[in-house]
C-alpha positions in Angstrom: 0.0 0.0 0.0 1.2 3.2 -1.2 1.3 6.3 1.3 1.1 9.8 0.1 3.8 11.6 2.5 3.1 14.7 4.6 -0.1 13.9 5.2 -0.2 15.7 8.1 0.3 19.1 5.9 -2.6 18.3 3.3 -5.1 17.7 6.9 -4.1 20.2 8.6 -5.3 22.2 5.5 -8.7 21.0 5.3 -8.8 21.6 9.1 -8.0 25.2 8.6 -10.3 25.4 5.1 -13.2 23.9 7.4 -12.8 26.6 9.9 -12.2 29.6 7.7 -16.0 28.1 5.2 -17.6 27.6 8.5 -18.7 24.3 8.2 -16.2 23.3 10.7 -16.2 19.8 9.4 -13.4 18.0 7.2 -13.8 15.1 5.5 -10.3 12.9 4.6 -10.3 10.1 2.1 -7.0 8.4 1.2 -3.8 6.7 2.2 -1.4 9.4 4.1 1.7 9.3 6.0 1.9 11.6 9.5 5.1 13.1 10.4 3.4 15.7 13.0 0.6 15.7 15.5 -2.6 16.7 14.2 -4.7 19.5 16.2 -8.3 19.3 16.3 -10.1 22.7 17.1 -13.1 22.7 19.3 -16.3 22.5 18.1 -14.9 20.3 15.1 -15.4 17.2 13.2 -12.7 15.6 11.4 -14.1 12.2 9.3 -12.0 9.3 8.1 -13.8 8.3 5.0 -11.6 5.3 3.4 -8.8 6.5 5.1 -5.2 5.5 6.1 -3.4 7.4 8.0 -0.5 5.6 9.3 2.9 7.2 11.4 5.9 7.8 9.7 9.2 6.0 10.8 11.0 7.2 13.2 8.2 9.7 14.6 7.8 10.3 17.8 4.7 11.9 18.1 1.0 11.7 18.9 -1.3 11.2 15.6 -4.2 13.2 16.9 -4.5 15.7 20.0 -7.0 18.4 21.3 -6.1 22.2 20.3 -4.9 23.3 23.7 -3.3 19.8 24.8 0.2 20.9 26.1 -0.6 24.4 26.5 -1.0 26.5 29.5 -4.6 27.1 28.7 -4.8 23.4 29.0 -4.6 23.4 32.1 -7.2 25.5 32.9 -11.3 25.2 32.9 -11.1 28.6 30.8 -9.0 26.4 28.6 -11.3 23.2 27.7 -12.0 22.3 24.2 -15.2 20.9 23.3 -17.0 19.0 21.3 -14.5 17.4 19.0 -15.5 14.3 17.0 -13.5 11.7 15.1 -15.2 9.8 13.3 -14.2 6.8 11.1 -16.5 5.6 7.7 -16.5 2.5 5.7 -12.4 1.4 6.2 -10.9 4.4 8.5 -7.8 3.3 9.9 -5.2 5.0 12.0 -2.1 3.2 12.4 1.3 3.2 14.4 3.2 2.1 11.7 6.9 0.6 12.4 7.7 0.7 15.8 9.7 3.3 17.1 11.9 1.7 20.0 10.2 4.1 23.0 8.8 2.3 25.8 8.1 2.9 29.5 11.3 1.4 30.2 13.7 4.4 28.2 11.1 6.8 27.9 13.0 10.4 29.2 16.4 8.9 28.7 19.0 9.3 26.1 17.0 12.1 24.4 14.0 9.7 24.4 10.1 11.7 24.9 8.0 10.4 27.3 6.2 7.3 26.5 2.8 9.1 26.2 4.3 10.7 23.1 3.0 7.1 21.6 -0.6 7.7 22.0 -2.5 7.6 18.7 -5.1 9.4 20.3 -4.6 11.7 23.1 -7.1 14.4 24.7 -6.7 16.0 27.7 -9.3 18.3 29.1 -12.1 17.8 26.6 -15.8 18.1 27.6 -17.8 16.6 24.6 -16.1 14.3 22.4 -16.9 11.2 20.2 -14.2 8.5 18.7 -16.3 5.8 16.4 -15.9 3.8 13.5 -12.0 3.4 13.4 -10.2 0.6 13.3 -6.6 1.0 15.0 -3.6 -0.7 13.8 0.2 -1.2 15.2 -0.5 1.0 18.4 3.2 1.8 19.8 1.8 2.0 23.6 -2.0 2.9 24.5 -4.0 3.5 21.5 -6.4 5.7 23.1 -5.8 8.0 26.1 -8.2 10.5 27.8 -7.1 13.1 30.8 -9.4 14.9 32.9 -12.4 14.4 30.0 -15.9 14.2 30.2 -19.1 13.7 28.3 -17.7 11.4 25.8 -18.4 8.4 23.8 -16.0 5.8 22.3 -17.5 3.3 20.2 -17.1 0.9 17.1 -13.6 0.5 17.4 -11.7 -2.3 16.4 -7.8 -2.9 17.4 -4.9 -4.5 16.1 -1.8 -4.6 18.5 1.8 -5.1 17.0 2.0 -9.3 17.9 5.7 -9.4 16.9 7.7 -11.4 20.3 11.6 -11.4 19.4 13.2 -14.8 20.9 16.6 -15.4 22.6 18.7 -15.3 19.3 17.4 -12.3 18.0 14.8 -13.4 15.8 11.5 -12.3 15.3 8.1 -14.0 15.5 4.3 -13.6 15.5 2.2 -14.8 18.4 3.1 -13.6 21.8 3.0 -15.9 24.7 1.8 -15.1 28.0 4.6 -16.5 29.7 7.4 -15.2 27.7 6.6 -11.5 28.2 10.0 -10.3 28.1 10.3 -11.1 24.4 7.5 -9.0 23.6 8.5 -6.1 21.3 5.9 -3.4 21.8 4.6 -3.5 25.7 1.6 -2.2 27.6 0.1 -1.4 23.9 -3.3 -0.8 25.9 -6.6 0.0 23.3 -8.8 2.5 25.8 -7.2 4.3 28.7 -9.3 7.0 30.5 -7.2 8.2 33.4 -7.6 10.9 36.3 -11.0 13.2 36.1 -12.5 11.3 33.5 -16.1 10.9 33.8 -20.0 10.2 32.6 -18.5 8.6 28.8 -20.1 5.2 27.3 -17.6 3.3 25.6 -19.2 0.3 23.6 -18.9 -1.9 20.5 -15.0 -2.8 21.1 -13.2 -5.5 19.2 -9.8 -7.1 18.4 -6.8 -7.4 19.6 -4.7 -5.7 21.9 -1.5 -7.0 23.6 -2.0 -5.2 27.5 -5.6 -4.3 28.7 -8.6 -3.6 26.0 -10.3 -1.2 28.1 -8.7 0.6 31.1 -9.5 3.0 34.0 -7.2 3.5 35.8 -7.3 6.8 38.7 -3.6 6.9 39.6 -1.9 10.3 40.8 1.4 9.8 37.9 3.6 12.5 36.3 1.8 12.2 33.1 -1.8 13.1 35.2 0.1 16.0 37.1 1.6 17.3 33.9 -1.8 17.4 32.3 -4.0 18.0 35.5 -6.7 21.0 35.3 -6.9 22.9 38.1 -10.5 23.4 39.6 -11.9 19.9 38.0 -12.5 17.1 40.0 -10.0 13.8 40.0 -12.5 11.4 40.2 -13.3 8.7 37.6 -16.8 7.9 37.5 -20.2 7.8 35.8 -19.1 5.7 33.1 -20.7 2.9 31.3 -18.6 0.2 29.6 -20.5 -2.7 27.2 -20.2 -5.6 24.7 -16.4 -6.1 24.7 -15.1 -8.6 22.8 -11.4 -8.5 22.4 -8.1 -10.6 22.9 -6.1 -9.4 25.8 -2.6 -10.7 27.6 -3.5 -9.1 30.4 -7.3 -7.5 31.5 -10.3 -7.6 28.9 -11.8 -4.9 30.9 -9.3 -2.9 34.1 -10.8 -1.2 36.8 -7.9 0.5 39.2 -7.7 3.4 41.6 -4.9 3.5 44.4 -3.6 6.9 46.1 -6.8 8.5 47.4 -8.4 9.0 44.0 -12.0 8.2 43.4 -13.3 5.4 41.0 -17.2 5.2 41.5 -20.5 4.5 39.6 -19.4 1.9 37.0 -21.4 -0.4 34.9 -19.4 -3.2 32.5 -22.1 -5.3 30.9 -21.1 -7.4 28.4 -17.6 -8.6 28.6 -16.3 -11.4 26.1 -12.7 -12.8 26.1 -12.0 -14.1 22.6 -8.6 -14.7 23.4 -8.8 -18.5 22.7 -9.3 -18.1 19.4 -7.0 -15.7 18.3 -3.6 -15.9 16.4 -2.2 -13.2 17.8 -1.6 -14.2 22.0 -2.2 -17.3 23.6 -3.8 -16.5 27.1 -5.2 -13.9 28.9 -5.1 -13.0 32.4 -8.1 -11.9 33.6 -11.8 -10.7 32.3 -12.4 -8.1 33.9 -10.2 -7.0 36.5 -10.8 -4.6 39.9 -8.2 -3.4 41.9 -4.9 -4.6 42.0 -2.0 -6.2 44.6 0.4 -4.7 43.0 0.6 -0.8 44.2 0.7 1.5 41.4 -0.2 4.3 43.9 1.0 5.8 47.3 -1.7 2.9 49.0 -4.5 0.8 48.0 -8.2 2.5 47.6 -11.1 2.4 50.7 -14.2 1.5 50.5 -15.2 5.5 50.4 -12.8 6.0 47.2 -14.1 2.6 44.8 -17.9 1.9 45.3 -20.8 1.3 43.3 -19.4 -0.6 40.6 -21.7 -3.4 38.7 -20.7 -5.9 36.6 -22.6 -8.2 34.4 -22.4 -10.6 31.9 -19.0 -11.4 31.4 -18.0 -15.0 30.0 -13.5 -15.1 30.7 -11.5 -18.1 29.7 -8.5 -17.0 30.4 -6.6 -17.3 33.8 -9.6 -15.9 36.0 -13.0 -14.7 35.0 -12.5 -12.0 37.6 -10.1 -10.4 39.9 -11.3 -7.8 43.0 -7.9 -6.4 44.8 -8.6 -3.1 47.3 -11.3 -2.3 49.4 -14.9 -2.0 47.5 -18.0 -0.7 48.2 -21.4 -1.8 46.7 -20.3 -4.2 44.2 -22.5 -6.1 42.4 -21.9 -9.1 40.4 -24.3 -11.3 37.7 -24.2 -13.6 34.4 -20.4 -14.2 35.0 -19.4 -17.2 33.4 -16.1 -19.3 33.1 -15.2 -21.3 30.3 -12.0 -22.8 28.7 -10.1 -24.0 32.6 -10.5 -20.6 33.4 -10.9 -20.3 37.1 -13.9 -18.0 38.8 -12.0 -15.6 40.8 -9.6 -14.4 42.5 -10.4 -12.6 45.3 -7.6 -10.1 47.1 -10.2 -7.3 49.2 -9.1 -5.5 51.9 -11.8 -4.9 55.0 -10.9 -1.9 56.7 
């Protein structure tokens, strides 16, 4: 497949031609290469109509980003954009292209960016926004990233994680195996990721594969959330509704995790289906749908005051567990959860304060 390069240039035109007419809509059809991160305006929607747009090598950028992400005004309420729609039609695909050797592991060192410079997708402090209809290819870390967002909807999205695993003598293969995570070449390529002050979004209608977590909130107090914090907005993740998943995952289908005194509250997952054993790309995952965590990504784990009123429904796992609940939680209900394949009900790691 042929890329026309510079694509970046030619959308960033129509962006600007769609502003200037008024109609504050541009509509991109064709195969592209991006060099530079795209800026979508508020009040704007950009659609992918038969569209490839795929990062060029040795990039180290995000594809798409909000207008004031990175600025000052970002980190303000005076500075939230809004309303901003991506929207995919017929084949729309956004792609990470070769990978380009950052990871959590060098990010910040030797000249490297930090890692969230691999986004596809990243908005921070966005109230109204809508991601459908694209199918994402090759992600070099999370796919799709939200920061202190609101009113949202992500839905119809398809993912396709790099499966390349590179054994002891230097050789590459596809497959990854759960076991032999080391050899994995592109790690934590997460699909959804909303993170701190994130709240009342649907997300819905997910498919694929992606090598971490499918679908991940995760209300941790990191450098990344403090860089791109907005001051007078509440931290807490909450009011969102998450339904019919049905991806391949090594590690959750669907994550649920708040440590460090942040708030995770008022979550619905219904409809959760890991269709990990039957795809090429990984052999195992590890859990369905995962709450909590042992592992302290935070300062502490979460009480029963900071993760409550969390339901969860009609999830079928054959992976590892069906479910895993780690932390203290409040009001959690539980129904149609099914284990299939060996895999094992739950594991269950709560704290009673």
């Amino acid at each position: 497949m042929e890329f026309l390069k510079n694509g970046n240039e030619y959308i960033s035109s129509q962006i600007g031609l769609a502003i200037e007419n008024g109609s504050r809509t541009a509509v991109i059809s064709g195969n592209y290469e991006i060099a530079q991160t795209l800026l979508i305006p508020s009040n704007f929607t950009l659609i992918l109509q038969n569209a490839h747009l795929r990062m060029a090598d040795g990039t180290f950028c995000n594809m798409f980003v909000n207008e004031n992400h990175g600025t000052a005004a970002g980190n303000t309420i005076d500075g939230t954009d809004r309303n901003i729609s991506i929207i995919g039609r017929g084949q729309a695909v956004i792609d990470g292209g070769k990978y380009n050797g950052l990871s959590e592991m060098n990010q910040l060192q030797d000249g490297m960016p930090p890692i969230w410079k691999n986004n596809l997708i990243l908005f921070t402090n966005v109230d109204g926004f809508k991601i459908s209809g694209i199918s994402c290819r090759n992600q070099r870390w999370w796919a799709l990233n939200f920061i202190y967002c609101s009113n949202g909807y992500i839905g119809d999205i398809d993912f396709c994680s790099n499966d390349i695993g590179i054994d002891p003598d230097g050789n590459e293969y596809h497959g990854l195996i759960r076991n032999k995570y080391h050899e994995i070449l592109v790690k934590n390529s997460d699909g959804i990721d909303l993170r701190k002050g994130c709240h009342d979004i649907l997300i819905e209608n997910i498919s694929g594969f992606t090598q971490d977590d499918s679908v991940a909130l995760t209300a941790l107090d990191h450098s990344m959330e403090n860089i791109f914090g907005v001051e007078g907005l509440p931290s807490d993740i909450c009011n969102v509704t998450i339904r019919n998943i049905r991806t391949a995952a090594m590690c959750g289908i669907v994550r649920l995790l708040n440590q460090g005194g942040l708030k995770l509250h008022d979550v619905t997952v219904d409809g959760v289906y890991d269709c990990t054993e039957d795809s090429p790309y990984i052999d195992k995952c590890g859990f369905a749908v995962r709450i909590g965590d042992t592992r302290l990504y935070g300062s502490r784990h979460s009480t029963e005051d900071e993760t409550y009123n969390i339901t969860v429904k009609n999830v079928r796992g054959c992976g590892e567990y069906v479910l895993s609940l780690a932390g203290a939680i409040n009001n959690l209900t539980l129904y149609g959860i099914e284990a299939a394949g060996g895999a094992k009900m739950l594991m269950d790691d709560r704290i009673k304060f």
